[in-house]
Every structure is written in structure tokens, then in C-alpha cells.
VEXDREN-2710 file (C-alpha; in Angstrom, 1 decimal):
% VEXDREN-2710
k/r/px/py/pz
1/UNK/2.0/-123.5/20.1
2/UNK/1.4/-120.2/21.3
3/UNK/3.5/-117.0/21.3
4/UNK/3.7/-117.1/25.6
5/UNK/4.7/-120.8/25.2
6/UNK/7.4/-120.4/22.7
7/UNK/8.9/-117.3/25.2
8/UNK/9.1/-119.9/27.8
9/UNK/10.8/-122.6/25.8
10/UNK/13.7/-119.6/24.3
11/UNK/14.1/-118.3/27.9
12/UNK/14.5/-122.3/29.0
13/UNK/17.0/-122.9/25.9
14/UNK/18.8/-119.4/26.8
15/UNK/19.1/-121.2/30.8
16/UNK/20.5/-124.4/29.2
17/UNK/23.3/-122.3/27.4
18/UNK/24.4/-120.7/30.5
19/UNK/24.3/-123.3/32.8
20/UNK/26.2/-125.7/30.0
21/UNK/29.2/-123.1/30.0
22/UNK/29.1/-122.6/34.0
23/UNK/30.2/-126.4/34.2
24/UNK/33.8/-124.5/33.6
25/UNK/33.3/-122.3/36.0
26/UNK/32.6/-124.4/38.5
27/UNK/35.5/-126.8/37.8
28/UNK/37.8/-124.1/38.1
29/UNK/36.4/-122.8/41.7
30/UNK/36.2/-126.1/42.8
31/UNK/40.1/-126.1/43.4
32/UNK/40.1/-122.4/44.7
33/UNK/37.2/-122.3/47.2
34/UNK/35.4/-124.2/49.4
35/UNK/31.7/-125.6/48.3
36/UNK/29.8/-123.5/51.1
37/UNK/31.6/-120.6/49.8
38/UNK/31.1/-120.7/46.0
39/UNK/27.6/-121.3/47.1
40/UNK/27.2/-118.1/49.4
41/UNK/28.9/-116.1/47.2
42/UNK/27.3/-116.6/43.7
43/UNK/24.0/-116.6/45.4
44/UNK/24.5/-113.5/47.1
45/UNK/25.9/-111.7/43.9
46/UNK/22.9/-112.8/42.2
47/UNK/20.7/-111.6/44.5
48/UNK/22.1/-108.0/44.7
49/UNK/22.0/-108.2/40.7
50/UNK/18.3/-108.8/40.6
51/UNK/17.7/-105.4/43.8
52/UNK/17.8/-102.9/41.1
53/UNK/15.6/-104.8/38.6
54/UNK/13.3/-105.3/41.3
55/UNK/12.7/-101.8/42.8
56/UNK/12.7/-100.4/39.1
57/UNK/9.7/-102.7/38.2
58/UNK/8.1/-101.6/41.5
59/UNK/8.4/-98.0/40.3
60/UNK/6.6/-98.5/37.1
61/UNK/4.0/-100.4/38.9
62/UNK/3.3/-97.7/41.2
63/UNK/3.4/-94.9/38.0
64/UNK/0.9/-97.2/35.8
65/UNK/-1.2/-97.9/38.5
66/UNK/-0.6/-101.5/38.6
67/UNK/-1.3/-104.0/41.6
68/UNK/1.7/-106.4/42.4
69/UNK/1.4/-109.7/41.2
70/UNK/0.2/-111.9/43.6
71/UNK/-0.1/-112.1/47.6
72/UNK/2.9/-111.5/49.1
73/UNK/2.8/-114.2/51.9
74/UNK/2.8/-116.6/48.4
75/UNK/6.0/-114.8/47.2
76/UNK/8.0/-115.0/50.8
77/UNK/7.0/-118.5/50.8
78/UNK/7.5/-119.7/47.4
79/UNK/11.2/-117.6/47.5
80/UNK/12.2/-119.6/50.6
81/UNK/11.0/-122.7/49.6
82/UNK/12.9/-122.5/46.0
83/UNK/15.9/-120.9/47.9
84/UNK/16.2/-124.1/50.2
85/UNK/16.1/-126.3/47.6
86/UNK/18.5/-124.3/45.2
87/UNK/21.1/-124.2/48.3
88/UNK/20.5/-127.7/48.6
89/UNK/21.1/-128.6/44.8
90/UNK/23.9/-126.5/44.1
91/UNK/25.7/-127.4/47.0
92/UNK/25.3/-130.9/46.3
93/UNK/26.4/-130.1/42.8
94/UNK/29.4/-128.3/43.8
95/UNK/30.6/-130.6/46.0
96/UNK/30.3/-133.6/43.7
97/UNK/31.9/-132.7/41.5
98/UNK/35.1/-132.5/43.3
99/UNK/34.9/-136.5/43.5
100/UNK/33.7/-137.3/40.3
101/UNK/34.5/-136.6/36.8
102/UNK/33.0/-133.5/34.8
103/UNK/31.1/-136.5/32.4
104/UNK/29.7/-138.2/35.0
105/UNK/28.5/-135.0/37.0
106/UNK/27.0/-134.0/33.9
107/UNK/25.1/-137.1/33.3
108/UNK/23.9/-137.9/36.7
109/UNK/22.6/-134.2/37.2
110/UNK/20.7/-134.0/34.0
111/UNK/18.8/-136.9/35.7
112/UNK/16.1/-134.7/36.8
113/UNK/14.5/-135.1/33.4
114/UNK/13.5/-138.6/34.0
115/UNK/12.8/-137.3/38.0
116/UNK/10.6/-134.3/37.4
117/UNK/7.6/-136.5/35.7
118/UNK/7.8/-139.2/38.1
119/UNK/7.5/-137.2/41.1
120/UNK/5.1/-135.0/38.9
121/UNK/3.2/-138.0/39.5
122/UNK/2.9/-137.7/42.9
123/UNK/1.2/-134.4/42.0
124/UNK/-1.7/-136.0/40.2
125/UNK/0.8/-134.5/37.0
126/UNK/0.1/-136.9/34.1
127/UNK/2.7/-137.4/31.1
128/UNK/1.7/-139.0/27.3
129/UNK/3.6/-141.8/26.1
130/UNK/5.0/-139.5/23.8
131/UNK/7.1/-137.8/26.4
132/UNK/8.1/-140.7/28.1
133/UNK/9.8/-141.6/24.6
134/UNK/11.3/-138.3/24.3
135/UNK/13.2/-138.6/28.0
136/UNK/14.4/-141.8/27.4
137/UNK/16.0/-140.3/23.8
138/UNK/17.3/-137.7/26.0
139/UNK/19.0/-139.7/28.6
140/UNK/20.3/-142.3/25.7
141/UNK/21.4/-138.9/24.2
142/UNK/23.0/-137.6/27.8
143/UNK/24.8/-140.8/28.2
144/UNK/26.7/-140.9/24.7
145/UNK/27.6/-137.3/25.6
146/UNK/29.1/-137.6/29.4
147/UNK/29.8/-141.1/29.6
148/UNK/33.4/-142.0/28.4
149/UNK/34.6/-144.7/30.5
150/UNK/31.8/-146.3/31.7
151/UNK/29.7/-145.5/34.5
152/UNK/31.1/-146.1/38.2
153/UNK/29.5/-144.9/41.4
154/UNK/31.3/-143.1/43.7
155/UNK/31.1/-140.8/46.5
156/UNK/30.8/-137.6/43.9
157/UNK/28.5/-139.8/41.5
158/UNK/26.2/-140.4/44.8
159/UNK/26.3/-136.5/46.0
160/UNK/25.2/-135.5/42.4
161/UNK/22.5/-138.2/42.2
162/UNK/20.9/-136.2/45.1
163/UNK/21.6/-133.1/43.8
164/UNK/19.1/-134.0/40.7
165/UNK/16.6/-135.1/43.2
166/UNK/16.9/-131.3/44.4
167/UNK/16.9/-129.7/41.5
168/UNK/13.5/-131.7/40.4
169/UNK/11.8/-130.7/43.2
170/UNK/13.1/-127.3/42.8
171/UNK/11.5/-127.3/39.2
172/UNK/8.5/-128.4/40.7
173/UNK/8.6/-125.6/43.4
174/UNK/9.1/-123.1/40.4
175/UNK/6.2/-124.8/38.0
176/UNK/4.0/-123.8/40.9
177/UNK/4.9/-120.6/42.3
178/UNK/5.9/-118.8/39.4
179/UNK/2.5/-118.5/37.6
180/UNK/1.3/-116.9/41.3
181/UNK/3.7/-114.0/41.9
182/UNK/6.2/-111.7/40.0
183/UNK/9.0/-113.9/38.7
184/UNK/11.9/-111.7/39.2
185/UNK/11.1/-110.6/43.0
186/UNK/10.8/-114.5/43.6
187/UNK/14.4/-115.0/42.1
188/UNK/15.6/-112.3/44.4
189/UNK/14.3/-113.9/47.0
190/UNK/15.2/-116.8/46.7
191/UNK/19.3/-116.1/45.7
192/UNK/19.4/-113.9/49.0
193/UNK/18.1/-117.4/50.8
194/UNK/20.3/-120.0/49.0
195/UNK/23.2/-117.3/49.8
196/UNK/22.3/-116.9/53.3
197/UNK/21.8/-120.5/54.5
198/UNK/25.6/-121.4/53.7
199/UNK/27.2/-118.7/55.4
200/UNK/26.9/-120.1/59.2
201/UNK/29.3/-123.5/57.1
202/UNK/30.8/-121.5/55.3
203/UNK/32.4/-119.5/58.2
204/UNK/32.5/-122.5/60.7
205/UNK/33.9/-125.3/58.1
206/UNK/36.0/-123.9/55.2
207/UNK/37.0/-120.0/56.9
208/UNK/37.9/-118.6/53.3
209/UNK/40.6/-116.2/53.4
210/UNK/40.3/-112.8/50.9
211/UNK/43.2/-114.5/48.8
212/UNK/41.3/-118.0/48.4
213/UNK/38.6/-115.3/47.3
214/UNK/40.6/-113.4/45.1
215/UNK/41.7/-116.1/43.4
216/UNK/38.2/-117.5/42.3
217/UNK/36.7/-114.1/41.8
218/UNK/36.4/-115.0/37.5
219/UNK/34.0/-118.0/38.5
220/UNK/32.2/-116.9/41.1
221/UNK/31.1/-113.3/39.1
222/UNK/30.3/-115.9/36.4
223/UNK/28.3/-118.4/38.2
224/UNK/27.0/-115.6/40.7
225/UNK/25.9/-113.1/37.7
226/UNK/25.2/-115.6/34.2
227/UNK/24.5/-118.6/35.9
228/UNK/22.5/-117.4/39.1
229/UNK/21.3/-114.0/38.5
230/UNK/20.2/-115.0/35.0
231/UNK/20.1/-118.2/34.2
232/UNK/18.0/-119.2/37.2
233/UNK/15.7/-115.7/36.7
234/UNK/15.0/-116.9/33.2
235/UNK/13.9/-120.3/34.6
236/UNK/11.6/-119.2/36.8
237/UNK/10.0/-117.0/33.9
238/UNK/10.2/-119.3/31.5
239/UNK/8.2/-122.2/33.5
240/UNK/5.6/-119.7/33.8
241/UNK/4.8/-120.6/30.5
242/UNK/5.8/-123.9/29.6
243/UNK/5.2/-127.5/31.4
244/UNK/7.3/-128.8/34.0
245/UNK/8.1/-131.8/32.3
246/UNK/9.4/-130.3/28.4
247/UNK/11.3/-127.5/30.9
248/UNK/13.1/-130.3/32.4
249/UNK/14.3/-131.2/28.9
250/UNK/14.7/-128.0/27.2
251/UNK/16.7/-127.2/30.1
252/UNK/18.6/-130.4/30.0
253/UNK/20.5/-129.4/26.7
254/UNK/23.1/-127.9/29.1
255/UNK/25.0/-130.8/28.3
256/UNK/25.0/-130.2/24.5
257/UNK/25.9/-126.4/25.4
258/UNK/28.7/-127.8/27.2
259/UNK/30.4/-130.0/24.4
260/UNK/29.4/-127.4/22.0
261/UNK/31.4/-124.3/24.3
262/UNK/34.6/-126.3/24.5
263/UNK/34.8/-126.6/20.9
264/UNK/34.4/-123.1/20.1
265/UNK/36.4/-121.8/23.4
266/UNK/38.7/-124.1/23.9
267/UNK/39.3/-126.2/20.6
268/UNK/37.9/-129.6/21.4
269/UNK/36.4/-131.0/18.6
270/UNK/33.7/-132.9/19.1
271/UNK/33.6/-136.8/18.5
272/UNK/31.1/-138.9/16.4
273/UNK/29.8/-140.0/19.6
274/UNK/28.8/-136.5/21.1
275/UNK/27.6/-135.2/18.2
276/UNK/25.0/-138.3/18.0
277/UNK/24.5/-136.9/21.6
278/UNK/23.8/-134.0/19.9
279/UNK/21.3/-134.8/17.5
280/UNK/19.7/-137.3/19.0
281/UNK/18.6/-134.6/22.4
282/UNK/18.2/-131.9/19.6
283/UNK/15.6/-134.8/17.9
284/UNK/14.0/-135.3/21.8
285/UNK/13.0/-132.0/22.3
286/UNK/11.7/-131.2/18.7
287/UNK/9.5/-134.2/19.2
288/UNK/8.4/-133.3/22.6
289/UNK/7.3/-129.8/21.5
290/UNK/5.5/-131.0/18.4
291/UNK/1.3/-130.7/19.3
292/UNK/-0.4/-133.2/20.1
293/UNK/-3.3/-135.1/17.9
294/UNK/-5.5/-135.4/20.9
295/UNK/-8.6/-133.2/21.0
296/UNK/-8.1/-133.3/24.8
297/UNK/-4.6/-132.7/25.7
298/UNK/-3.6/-132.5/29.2
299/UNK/-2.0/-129.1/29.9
300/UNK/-0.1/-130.9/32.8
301/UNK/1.3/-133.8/30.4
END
């Protein structure tokens, strides 16, 4: 594997870990402020995070000599794009799971790895048996750590089933713009956009007051500066690198972060159950990143 490859994959594994904890975070906001505004907000935070990075990198450009990356009617387009469909996603997200339990949220979400190679497909993206073998480890793996009670569709269960159609189309988006323009000024772009498109429902449907705001200020700097202004920047530089299809995996392990940040944080001890989860997604995406014996591998596999 080479050294570029193995950046993506720790950037991708440094996403899951952030995104796995921010499943508190959003629990928490759920029953302090509206969806559209948790959405706005977060978004808009991790946006104005990224300003600075942005015009720094600019100046060093200008000092070395150096071209910007890309055109810039790709970047605009490519940041609204992913922006849409990360407003989409997350609002979906956030919504469901104020009708559905954190387990099955978790579970249905995390869905995307079995989505992103099948509409890959669509693509002209091809994927080995081998990978096929390691998603459906990973989704044995995802049940036996989410699913409690047994699986029930409701209202929240159907809102997050959509929202991991978004989000693997918003991997998809990312797998193809990110290798084209700068990776940080396309997460900028596209946090201001995914803030931006909620305000006009924010304002119109929910009318947050500065106390409702006050209240939720913990999870929204969380979600706004680890999970958005991070998390998501590290996923759009890690797929530069790494194949849409082991990124939807690696990234996937949020819900082995998530077991494994309630037993350190808050005490709760794993059972033999999750920590089969455990193993068994650890096993998936060892298996997935071993190389393949095929002189010809498909770099889209």
C-alpha cells in the first residue's frame, strides 16, 4: 500500500472516531434545538473554522509561487454539490433520530457501506468479491453492535434510511471532486452551503430563541467544530487518496467509536455482543485493505 494511501485510510479512521462520539452530541441537541437549527449552526461554525486555514494556505501559495489546485468553476461546483447533499444527510440524520432509537440510527446510517458500491455501480465503479465479503462482515458486525431489540421500522428508522442514501451519494460527490481541487477550500465551501440552505426553515419553522441556543451551545461547538469543521475536512482529504468503497467502511467504524467512547466516558462496559461487533468490523476492514493477488487490480474496486 502506499504511503498517500495509508494517509487517507488514518485521516478516514480519525473521521470515524469523531463522528462515533458526535452521536452524543447530537442526542443531547436533539431535545434543546430544532433540526434546521443544529444544522445551520454547526455548519456555519465549521465553515468560519476552515476561513483562516483557507486564506493562510492562499498566502503560502502566493509566496512559493504555487498555482491553486484546480479550476475554480470545479471547486464552486463540487462545494455546492457536496454542501446540498451534506444538508440533506445531516438533516435527515438529525431529525431521525428524534423518532428512533440511538441503535437503530446507528445501524440504518452506517448503511451507506453496502450503498456506496452499488450506486458506484451505476458509475461504471467495479468492486471484487473480496469486498463484497468484507461489507457484509461489516453490516453483520453493525447489527450485533446497534441492534438490541430487534429491528422495527418507524418514522425515524425511514428518515435515517434516506439519510444513508445522502450520505453515499455525498461520498461519491467527494470521491470525485476532491482529487480535482484543494480539499480544504472545498470543505469551506461546502459547510457555508449546508449552513446556509437551512436558515430560510430554520427561521420560518422552528424560530429558535437565544436561550434554546444557549442551552445547546456544548453540542453544537462540538458537532459544528470536531464533527463538521474536522471530521468532514478530513474526509474529503482522505478520499483523495483512498477508494470510495474501503472509505465507506473505514469510515463506518463510527459505530465501534461509539461503543468504545461510552465505556471510557461514561462507564458502560461493553457486552460480549458489541465487542464481537467489534472484532468482527475490526476483521472487515483489515481484510479489505490487504492487497490484492491480481496482477490487474482495479483502482476503482
Amino acid at each position: 500500500m502506499k504511503m498517500k494511501e495509508w494517509r487517507g485510510n488514518l485521516l478516514l479512521l480519525v473521521t470515524a472516531i469523531i463522528w462515533g462520539s458526535a452521536f452524543v452530541a447530537q442526542s443531547v441537541a436533539a431535545d434543546l434545538v430544532g433540526t434546521f437549527t443544529f444544522q445551520a449552526l454547526r455548519s456555519l461554525l465549521g465553515g468560519l473554522e476552515l476561513l483562516p486555514v483557507v486564506a493562510g494556505n492562499a498566502v503560502m501559495r502566493r509566496k512559493r509561487g504555487v498555482a491553486p489546485i484546480g479550476k475554480r468553476r470545479t471547486l464552486w461546483c463540487g462545494g455546492i454539490l457536496c454542501g446540498v447533499m451534506l444538508c440533506v444527510a445531516s438533516c435527515l440524520q438529525q431529525g431521525g433520530i428524534a423518532y428512533t432509537s440511538v441503535g437503530n440510527a446507528g445501524f440504518i446510517t452506517a448503511m451507506y457501506i453496502l450503498l456506496v458500491p452499488l450506486l458506484g455501480l451505476f458509475f461504471g465503479k467495479k468492486v471484487g468479491s473480496r469486498l463484497w465479503i468484507c461489507i457484509v462482515m461489516a453490516i453483520v458486525a453493525l447489527y450485533l453492535l446497534s441492534i438490541k431489540d430487534g429491528f422495527h421500522m418507524s418514522k425515524g428508522d425511514l428518515l435515517m434510511l434516506a439519510c444513508a442514501l445522502a450520505f453515499s451519494v455525498h461520498i461519491l460527490l467527494v470521491d470525485h471532486f476532491s482529487p480535482k481541487v484543494d480539499g480544504v477550500q472545498l470543505a469551506c465551501i461546502q459547510f457555508f452551503v449546508a449552513g446556509l440552505l437551512p436558515l430560510p426553515l430554520m427561521l420560518f419553522f422552528e424560530r429558535p430563541t437565544a436561550a434554546n441556543i444557549a442551552a445547546a451551545w456544548l453540542p453544537i461547538v462540538y458537532a459544528g467544530v470536531l464533527s463538521s469543521g474536522i471530521g468532514y475536512t478530513f474526509q474529503i482529504l482522505g478520499q483523495k487518496y483512498t477508494r470510495p468503497s474501503v472509505a465507506s467502511l473505514l469510515m463506518s467504524l463510527e459505530s465501534v467509536f461509539a461503543v468504545l467512547a461510552a465505556a471510557l466516558i461514561l462507564h458502560q462496559v461493553p457486552t460480549l455482543r458489541e465487542t464481537l461487533g467489534c472484532v468482527l468490523m475490526f476483521a472487515a476492514i483489515i481484510l479489505a485493505q490487504l492487497p490484492e493477488r491480481s496482477r490487474a487490480r482495479d483502482k476503482n474496486g
